[in-house]
C-alpha positions in Angstrom: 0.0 0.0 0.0 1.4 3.4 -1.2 1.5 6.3 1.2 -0.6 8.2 -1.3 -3.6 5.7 -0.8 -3.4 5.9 2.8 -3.4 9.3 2.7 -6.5 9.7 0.8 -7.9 7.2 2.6 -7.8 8.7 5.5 -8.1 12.2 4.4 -11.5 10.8 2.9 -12.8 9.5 6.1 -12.2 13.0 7.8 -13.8 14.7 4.6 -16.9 13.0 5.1 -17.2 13.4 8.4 -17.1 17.5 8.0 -19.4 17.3 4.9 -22.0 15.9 7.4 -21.3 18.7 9.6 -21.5 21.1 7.4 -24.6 19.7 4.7 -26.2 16.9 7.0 
């Protein structure tokens, strides 16, 4: 597993949980 895969990985779990802050 790449570093870059993690990263968006990750950075995808914290995105979501601010778009349901923000839009949910």
């Amino acid at each position: 597993m790449s570093k870059g895969s993690w990263y968006r990985k990750v950075n995808k779990k914290k995105y979501d949980e601010n778009y349901d802050r923000i839009f949910g």
